[in-house]
C-alpha positions in Angstrom: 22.7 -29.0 -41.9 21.1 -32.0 -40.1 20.3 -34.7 -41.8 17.4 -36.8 -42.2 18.7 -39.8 -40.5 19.4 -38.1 -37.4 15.8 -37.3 -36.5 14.9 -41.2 -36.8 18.5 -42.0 -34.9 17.1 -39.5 -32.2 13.6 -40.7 -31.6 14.2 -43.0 -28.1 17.3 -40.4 -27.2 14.9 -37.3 -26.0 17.8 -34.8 -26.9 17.3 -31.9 -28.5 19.7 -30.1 -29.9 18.6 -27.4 -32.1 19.6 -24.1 -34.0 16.4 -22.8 -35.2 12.6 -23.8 -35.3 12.6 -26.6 -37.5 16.9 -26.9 -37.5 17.2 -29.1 -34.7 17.4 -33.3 -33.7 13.7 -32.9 -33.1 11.0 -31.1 -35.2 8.5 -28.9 -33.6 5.7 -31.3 -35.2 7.6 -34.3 -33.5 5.0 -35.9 -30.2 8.5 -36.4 -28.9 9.1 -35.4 -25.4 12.6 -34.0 -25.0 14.5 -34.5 -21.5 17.6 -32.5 -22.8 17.2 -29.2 -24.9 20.4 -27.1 -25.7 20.2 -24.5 -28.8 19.8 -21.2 -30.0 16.5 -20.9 -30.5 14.2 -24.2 -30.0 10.6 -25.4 -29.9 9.6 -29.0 -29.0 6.5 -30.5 -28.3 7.1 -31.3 -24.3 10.6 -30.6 -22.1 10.9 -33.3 -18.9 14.9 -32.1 -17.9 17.0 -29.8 -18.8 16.5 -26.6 -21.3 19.0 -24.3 -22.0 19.2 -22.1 -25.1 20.8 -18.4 -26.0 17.5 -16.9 -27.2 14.6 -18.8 -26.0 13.3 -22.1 -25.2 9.0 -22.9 -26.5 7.3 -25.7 -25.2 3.9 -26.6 -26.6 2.8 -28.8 -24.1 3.8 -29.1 -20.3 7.7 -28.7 -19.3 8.6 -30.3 -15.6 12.0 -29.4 -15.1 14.6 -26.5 -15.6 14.5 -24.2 -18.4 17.3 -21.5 -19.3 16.8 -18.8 -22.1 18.7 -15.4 -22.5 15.9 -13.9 -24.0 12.2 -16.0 -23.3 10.6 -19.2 -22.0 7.3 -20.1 -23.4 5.5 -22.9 -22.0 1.8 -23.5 -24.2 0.4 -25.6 -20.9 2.0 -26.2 -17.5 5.1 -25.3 -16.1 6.5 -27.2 -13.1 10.1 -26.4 -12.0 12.3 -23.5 -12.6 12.2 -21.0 -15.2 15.3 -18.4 -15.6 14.1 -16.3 -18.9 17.1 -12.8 -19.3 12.8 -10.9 -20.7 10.2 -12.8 -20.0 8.7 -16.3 -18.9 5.5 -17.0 -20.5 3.0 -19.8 -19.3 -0.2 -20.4 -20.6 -2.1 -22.4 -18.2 -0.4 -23.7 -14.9 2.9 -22.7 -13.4 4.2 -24.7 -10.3 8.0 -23.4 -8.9 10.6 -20.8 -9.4 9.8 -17.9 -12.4 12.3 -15.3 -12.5 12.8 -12.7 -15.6 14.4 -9.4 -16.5 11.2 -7.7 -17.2 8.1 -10.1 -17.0 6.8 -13.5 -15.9 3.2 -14.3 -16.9 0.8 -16.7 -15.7 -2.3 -18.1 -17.3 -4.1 -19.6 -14.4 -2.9 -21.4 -11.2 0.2 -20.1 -9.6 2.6 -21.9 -7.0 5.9 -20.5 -6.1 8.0 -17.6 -6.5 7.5 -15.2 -9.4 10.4 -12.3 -9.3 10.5 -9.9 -12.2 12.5 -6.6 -12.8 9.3 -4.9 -14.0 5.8 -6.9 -14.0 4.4 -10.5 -12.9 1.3 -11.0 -14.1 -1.2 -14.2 -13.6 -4.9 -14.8 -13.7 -6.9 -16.6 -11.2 -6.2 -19.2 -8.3 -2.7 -17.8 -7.0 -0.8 -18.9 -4.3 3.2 -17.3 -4.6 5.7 -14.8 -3.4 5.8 -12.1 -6.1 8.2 -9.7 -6.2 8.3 -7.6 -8.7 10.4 -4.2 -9.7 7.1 -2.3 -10.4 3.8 -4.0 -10.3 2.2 -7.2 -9.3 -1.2 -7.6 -11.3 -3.1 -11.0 -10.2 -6.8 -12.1 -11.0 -9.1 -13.8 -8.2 -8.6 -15.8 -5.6 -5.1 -15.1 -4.9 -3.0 -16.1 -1.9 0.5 -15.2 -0.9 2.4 -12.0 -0.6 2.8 -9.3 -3.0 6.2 -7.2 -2.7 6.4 -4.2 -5.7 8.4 -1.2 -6.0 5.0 0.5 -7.4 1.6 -1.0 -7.4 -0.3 -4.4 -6.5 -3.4 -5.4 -8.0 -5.8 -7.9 -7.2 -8.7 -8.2 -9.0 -11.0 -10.0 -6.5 -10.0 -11.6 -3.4 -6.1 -11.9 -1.3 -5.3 -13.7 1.4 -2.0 -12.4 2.3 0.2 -9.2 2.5 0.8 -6.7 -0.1 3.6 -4.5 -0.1 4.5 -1.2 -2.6 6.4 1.9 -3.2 2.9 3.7 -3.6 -0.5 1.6 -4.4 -2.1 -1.7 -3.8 -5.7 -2.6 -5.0 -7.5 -5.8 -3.9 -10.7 -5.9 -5.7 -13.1 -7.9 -3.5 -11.4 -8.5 -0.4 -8.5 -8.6 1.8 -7.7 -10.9 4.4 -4.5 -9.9 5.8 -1.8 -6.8 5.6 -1.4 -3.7 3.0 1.5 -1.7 3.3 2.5 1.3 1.1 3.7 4.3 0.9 0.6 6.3 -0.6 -2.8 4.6 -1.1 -4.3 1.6 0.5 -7.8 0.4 -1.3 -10.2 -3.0 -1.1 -13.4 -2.6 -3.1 -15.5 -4.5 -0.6 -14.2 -6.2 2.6 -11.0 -5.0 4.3 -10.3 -7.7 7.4 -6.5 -6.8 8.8 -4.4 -4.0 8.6 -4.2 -1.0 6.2 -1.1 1.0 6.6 -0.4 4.3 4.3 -0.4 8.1 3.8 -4.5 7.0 2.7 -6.4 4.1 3.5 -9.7 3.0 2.0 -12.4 0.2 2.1 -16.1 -0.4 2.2 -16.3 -2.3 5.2 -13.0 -2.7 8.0 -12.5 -5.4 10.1 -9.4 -4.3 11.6 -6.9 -1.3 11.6 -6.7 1.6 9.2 -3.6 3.1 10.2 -2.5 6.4 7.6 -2.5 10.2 7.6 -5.6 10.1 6.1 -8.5 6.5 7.0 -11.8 6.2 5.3 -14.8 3.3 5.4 -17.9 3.8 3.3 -20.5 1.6 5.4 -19.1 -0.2 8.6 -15.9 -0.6 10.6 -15.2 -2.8 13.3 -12.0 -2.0 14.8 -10.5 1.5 15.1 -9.0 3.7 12.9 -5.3 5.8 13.9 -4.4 8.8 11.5 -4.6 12.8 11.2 -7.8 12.3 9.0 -10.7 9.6 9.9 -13.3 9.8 7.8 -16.6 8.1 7.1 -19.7 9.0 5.4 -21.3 10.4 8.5 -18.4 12.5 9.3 -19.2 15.8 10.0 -16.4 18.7 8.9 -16.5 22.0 11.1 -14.8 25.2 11.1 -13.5 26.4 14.3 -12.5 30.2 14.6 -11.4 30.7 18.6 -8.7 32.9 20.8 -7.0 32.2 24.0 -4.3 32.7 26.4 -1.8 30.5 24.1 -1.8 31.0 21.0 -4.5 34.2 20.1 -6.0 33.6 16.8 -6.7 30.0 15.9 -8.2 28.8 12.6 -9.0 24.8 12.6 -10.8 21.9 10.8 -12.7 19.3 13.2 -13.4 16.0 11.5 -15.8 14.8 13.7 -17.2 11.1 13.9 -19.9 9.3 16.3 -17.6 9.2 19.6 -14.0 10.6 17.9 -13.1 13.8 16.1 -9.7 14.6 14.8 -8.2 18.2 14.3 -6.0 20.0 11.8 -5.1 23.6 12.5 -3.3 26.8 12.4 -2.8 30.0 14.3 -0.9 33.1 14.4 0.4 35.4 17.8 1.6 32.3 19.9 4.2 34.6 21.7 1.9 37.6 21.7 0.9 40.1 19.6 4.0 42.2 19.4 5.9 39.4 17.7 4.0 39.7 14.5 6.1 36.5 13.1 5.3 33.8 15.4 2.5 30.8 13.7 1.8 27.5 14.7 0.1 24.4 13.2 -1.5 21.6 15.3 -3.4 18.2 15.2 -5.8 16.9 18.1 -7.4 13.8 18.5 -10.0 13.3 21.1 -13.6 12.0 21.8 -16.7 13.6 23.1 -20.0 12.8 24.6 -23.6 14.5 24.8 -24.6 15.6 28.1 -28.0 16.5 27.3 -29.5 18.0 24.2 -27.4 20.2 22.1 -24.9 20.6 24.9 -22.1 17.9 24.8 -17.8 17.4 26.6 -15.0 16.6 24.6 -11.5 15.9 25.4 -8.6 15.5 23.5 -4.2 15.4 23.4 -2.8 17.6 21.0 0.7 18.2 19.4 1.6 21.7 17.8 4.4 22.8 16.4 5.2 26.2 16.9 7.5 28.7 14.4 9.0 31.5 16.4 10.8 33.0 12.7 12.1 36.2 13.8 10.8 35.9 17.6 14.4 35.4 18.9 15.0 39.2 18.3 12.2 39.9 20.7 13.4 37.6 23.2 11.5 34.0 21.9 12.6 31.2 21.0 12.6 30.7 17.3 11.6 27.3 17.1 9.4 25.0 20.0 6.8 22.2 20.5 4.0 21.9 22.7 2.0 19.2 24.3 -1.4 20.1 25.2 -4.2 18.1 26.9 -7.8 20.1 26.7 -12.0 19.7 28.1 -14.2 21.6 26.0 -17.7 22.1 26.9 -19.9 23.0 23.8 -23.3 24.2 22.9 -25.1 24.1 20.1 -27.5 26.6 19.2 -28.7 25.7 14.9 -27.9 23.5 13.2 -25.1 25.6 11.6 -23.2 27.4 14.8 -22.3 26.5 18.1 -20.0 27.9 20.5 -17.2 26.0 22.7 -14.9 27.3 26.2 -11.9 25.3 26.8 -9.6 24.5 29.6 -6.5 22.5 29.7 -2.9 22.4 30.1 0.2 22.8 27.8 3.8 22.0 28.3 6.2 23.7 25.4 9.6 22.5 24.8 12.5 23.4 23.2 13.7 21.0 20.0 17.3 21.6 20.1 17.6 21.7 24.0 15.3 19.1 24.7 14.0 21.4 27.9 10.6 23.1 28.9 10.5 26.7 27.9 6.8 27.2 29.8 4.1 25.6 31.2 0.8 26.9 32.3 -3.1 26.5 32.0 -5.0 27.0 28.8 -7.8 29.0 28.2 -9.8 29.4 24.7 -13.3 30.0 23.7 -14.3 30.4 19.9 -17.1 29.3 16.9 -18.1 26.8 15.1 -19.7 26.0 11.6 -21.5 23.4 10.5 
């Protein structure tokens, strides 16, 4: 046991050598500040140096310096240097440097540095760091920096900055820079930069929304790229139509102020004695009124066409066509119209990487409101 001497003896040394809370060269009450902290378990009043200790290291004050634990670092105020914590670092107020945990680093306010954490960093306002973390990133306002999770990032109000995940990010407010991920995209109010994911969603874009699936609420200024772009005006049609190509045709137009996308399928590509053949398409084009209820379109088109059992009638089982049509439509309530369509279609063999027919195409069909 450590005796009473060595406390007074230890006063002007700043070492800290301790076994448990209040088993150590300097007790936690002690307005000591300790520039050398080795132990098992130890809590000081303030750490300027070095901290190393099996289980965890606590600092009630402010640490500037390096601090070690197998277990946890806890820091009551500011933490300027480099924390290394086997679970967690926890800092209650400031945190200036290098945080990096097994599980979690947490933040109270003001963030400068690098956070990387095997599951979760999470800090409150006025961020400016690299955080990576193995799962989730979960910031409060005003944060600045990039954001790179194997799940989610989350920013209550506004980032400045990139964000990065396996599937989600959420800025709150606004977002002032990149989002990247491999499902959803979403900023509550302002999105000015680039969205890219399967969906992509803000109130108002300044930028690019580029995703299967791109959607603004009131306003966009820049363009959207995707299979599905989407606003509150949009109008969704059904199209039922024949032609010379394929010969029944089912597909949903998605259609916006000067753009309309298309998703689609149809059966009897081949012709009607190959029972098996189906095909599914996506066109993107843009269209104009010419006067009244009569109004042009044009759009490129990709389908991919499914042959099945065609190669024992003499088709290929398996091609893909690139189309480019004009469509001239009228119409006549406010509920159906009616649509002819020229163009031209070049289909290709996968495998082969050769044209298996060319020709002109020729459709006229429906469409609901």
């Amino acid at each position: 046991m450590v005796a009473v001497g060595a406390f007074a003896q230890n006063k002007s040394l700043g070492i800290n050598l301790s076994v448990w809370k209040n088993l150590s060269t300097q007790r936690n009450d002690s307005t000591q500040t300790s520039y050398l902290n080795i132990g098992l378990l130890s809590s000081m009043n303030q750490l300027n140096g070095f901290g190393l200790n099996v289980l965890g290291g606590i600092v009630n004050k402010n640490a500037n310096g390096v601090m070690l634990s197998g277990i946890a670092n806890i820091v009551g105020e500011s933490m300027r240097g480099i924390q290394f914590g086997g679970i967690c670092n926890v800092n209650g107020d400031e945190m200036v440097g290098a945080s990096l945990s097994g599980l979690v680093n947490i933040v109270g306010n003001n963030t400068k540095g690098l956070l990387i954490t095997g599951l979760s960093n999470i800090t409150g306002d006025n961020s400016s760091a690299v955080m990576i973390g193995g799962i989730m990133n979960i910031s409060g306002d005003n944060v600045n920096g990039m954001h790179l999770s194997g799940v989610a990032n989350i920013a209550g109000d506004n980032l400045n900055g990139a964000m990065i995940s396996g599937l989600l990010n959420i800025a709150g407010e606004t977002l002032n820079g990149v989002q990247v991920s491999a499902l959803a995209n979403i900023v509550g109010t302002q999105m000015n930069g680039v969205q890219v994911g399967l969906a992509n969603f803000a109130t108002r874009a300044k930028g690019i929304q580029l995703g299967l699936i791109n959607y603004y609420r009131e306003n966009l200024d820049g363009f959207q790229l995707g299979l599905i772009n989407a606003n509150p005006n949009t109008k969704v049609q059904m199209m039922l139509y024949g032609g010379n190509n394929a010969k029944m045709n089912l597909a949903v137009r998605f259609k916006n102020d000067f753009y309309y996308t298309m998703l689609g399928t149809s059966a009897y590509y081949f012709d009607f004695k190959d029972r098996y053949s189906a095909s599914f398409f996506y066109r993107a084009g843009i269209w104009h009124t010419l006067y009244k209820n009569l109004s042009l379109s044009g759009d490129l088109g990709f389908q991919h066409i499914e042959g099945f059992k065609s190669k024992d009638l003499g088709f290929p089982a398996r091609l893909y066509s690139l189309q480019a049509r004009l469509n001239l439509e009228y119409q006549f309530t406010d509920k159906v119209g009616v649509f002819a369509t020229g163009g031209y279609a070049i289909d290709r063999r996968y495998k082969k990487s050769s044209t298996y027919d060319k020709g002109a195409i020729i459709e006229a069909g429906i469409i609901l409101f």
